[in-house]
C-alpha positions as CSV (number, residue, x, y, z in Angstrom):
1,X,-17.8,23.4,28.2
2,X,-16.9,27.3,28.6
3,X,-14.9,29.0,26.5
4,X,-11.7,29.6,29.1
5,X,-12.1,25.8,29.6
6,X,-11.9,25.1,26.0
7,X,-9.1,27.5,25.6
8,X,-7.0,25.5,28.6
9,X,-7.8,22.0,26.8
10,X,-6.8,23.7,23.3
11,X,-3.4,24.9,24.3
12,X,-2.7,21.8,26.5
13,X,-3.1,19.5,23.3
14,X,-0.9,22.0,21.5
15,X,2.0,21.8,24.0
16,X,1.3,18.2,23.7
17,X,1.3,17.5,19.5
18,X,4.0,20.6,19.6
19,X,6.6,18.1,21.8
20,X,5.8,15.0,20.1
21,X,6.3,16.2,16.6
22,X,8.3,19.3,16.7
23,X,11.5,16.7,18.0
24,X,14.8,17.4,16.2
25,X,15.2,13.8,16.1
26,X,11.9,12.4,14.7
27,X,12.3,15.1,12.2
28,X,15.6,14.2,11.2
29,X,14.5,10.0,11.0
30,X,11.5,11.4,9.1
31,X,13.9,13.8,6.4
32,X,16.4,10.2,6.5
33,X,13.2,8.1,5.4
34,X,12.0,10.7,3.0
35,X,15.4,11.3,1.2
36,X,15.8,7.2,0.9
37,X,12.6,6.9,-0.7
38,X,14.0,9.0,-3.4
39,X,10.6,9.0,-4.9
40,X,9.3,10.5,-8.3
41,X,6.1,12.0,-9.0
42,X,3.2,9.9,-10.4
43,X,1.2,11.2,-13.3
44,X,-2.6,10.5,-12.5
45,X,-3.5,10.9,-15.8
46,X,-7.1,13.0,-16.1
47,X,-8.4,13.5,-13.2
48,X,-11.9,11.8,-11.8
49,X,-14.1,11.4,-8.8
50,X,-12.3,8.0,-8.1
51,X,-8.0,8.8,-9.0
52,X,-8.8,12.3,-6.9
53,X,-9.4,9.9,-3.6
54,X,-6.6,8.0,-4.2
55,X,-4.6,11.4,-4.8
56,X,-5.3,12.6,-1.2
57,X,-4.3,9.2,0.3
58,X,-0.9,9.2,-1.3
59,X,0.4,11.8,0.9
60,X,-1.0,10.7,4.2
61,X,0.7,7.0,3.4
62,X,3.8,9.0,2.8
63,X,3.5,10.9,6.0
64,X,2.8,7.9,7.4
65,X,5.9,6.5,6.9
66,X,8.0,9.5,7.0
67,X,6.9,9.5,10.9
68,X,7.3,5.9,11.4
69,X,3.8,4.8,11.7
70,X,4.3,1.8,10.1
71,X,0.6,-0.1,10.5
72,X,-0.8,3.0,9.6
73,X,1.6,3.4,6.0
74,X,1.4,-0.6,5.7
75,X,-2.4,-0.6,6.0
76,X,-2.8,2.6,3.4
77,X,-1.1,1.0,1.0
78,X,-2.7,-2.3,0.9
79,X,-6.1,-0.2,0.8
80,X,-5.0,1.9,-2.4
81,X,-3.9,-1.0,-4.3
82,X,-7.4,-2.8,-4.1
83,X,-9.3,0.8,-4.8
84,X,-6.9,0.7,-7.7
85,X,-7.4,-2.4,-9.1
86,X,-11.0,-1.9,-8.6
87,X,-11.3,1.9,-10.6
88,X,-8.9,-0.3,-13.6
89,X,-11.1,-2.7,-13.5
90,X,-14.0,-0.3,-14.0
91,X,-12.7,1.2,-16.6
92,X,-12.2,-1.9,-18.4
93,X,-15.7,-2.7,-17.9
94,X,-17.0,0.7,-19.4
95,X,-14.6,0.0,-22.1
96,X,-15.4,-3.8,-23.1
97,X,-18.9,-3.7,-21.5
98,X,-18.1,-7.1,-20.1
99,X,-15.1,-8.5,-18.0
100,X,-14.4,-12.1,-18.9
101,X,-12.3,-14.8,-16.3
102,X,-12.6,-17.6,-14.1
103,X,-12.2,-17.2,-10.6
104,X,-14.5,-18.7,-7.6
105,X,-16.7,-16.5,-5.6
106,X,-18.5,-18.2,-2.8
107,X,-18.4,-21.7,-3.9
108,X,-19.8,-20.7,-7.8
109,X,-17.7,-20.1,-10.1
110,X,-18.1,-16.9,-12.2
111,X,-16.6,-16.2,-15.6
112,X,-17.9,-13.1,-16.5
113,X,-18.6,-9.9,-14.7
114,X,-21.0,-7.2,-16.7
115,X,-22.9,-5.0,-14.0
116,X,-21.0,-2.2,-11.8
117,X,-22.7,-4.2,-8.9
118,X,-21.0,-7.6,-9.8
119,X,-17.8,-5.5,-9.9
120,X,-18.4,-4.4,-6.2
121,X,-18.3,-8.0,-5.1
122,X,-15.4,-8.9,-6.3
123,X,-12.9,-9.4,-3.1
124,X,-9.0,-8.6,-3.5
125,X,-8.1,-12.0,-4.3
126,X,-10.8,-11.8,-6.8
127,X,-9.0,-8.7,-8.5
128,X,-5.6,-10.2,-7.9
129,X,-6.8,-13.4,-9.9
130,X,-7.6,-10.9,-12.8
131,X,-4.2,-9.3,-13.4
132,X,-2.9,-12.6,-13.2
133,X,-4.9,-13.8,-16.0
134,X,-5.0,-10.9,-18.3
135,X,-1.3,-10.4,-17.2
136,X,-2.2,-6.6,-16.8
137,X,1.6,-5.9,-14.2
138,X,4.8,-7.8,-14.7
139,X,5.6,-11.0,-12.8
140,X,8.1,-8.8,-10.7
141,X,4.9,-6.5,-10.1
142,X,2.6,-9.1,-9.8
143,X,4.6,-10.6,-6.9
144,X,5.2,-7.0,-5.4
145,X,1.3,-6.9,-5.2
146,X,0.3,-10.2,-3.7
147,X,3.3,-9.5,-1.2
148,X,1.9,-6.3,-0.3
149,X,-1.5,-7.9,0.2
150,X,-0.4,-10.6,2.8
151,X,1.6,-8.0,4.5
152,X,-1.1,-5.7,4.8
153,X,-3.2,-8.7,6.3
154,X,-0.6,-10.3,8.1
155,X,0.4,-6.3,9.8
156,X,-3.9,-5.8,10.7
157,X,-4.2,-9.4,12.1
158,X,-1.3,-10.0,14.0
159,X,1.9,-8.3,13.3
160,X,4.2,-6.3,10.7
161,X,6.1,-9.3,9.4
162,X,9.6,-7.9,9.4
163,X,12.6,-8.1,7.2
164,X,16.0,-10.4,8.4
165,X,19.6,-10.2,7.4
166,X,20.1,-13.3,5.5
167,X,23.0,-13.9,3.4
168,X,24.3,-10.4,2.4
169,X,20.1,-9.4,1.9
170,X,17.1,-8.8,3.2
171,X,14.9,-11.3,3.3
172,X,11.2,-11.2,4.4
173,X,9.8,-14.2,5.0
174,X,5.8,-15.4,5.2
175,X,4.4,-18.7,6.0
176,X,0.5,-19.9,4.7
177,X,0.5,-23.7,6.3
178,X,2.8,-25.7,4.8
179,X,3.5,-23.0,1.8
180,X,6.7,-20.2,2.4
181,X,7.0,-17.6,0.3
182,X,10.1,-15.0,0.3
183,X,10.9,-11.6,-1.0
184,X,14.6,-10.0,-0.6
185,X,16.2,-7.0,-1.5
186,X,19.7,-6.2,-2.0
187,X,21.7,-4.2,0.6
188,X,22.3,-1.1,-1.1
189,X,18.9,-0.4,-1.6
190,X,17.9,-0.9,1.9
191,X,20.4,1.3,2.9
192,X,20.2,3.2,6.8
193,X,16.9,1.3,7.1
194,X,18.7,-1.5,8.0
195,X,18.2,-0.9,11.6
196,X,14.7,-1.8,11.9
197,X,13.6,-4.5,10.2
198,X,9.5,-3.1,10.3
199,X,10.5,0.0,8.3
200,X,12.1,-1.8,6.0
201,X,9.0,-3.6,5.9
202,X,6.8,-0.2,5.3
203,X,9.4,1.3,3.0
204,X,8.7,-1.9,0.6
205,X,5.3,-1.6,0.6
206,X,5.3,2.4,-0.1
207,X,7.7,1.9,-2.4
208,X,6.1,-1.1,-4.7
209,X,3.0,0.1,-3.9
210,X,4.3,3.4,-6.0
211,X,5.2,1.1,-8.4
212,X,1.9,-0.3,-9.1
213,X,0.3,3.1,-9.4
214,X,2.6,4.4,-12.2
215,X,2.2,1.1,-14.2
216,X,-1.9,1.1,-13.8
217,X,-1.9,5.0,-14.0
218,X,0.3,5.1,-17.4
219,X,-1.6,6.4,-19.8
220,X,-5.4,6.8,-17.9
């Protein structure tokens, strides 16, 4: 393409990103979801190869969210929670040399996992199934995690699954067959989101997700 051409096609997508995200109103939504989130800073401990990754997501789920693309922050944040869980888990193998629990993988059931490569197939569930046994996160953070897993699946497959009213709260229901699970949260902390029950949705991902990462990161 010449140059002049380029030049034209540069400044027309400028014009372009300039209007869609230079808006006094998006900005402002954006400032209202970032002052809400009311979020403190999260020690990575020493730094490595594997926490400096997950370092340079954090900000793009924020921005994510801050702009109010929702998939995009819900999705991030289900992705950083299994790379978590999987760098933990690596260090526990380095540390103990073997990693001990039942869980099934493919029809076999496997009780101990000793080889970097036997880590890498290990699925989410898989993972999951290992801070329930070794009860590595609280029950409240334990249930933040799996809900933040079905979300993230649930928002890739077919939809965000989105917050209601119910009661005085905000409930967020999800449905597996016959089984219903629920998580709420109070009305105060939901706050100005209340007007859109999918960034409610994205703010409790972000916001658990956070969660997660301090408790896992404490002390690494």
């Amino acid at each position: 393409m010449p140059t002049e051409n380029i030049e034209k096609s540069y400044e027309k997508s400028y014009q372009t990103l300039k209007a869609r995200y230079s808006s006094e109103e998006l900005l402002r939504q954006a400032a209202r979801r970032r002052c809400h989130l009311n979020y403190q800073r999260i020690s990575f401990g020493r730094l490595n190869g594997q926490k400096n990754y997950l370092r340079t997501l954090l900000p793009q789920a924020h921005a994510a969210y801050y702009l109010g693309s929702f998939h995009a922050c819900i999705s991030l944040c289900g992705s950083m929670l299994e790379a978590l869980l999987q760098m933990f888990l690596r260090g526990e193998l380095k540390r103990e040399g073997i990693i001990s629990f039942g869980f099934y993988y493919q029809g076999s059931k496997i009780e101990k996992v000793t080889t970097q490569e036997e880590l890498e197939k290990m699925s989410f569930n898989d993972m999951i199934n290992f801070c329930k046994q070794k009860k590595i996160l609280s029950e409240e953070l334990f249930r933040d995690l799996c809900f933040i897993k079905d979300i993230r699946n649930r928002t890739l497959h077919e939809r965000i699954p989105r917050f209601r009213e119910t009661e005085g709260r905000f409930v967020l229901t999800l449905r597996k067959g016959n089984y219903i699970s629920r998580v709420s949260l109070e009305t105060q902390e939901v706050g100005e989101l209340r007007e859109n029950g999918y960034q409610i949705t994205a703010y409790y991902c972000l916001s658990r997700m956070r969660r997660i990462f301090a408790r896992l990161l404490a002390g690494s």
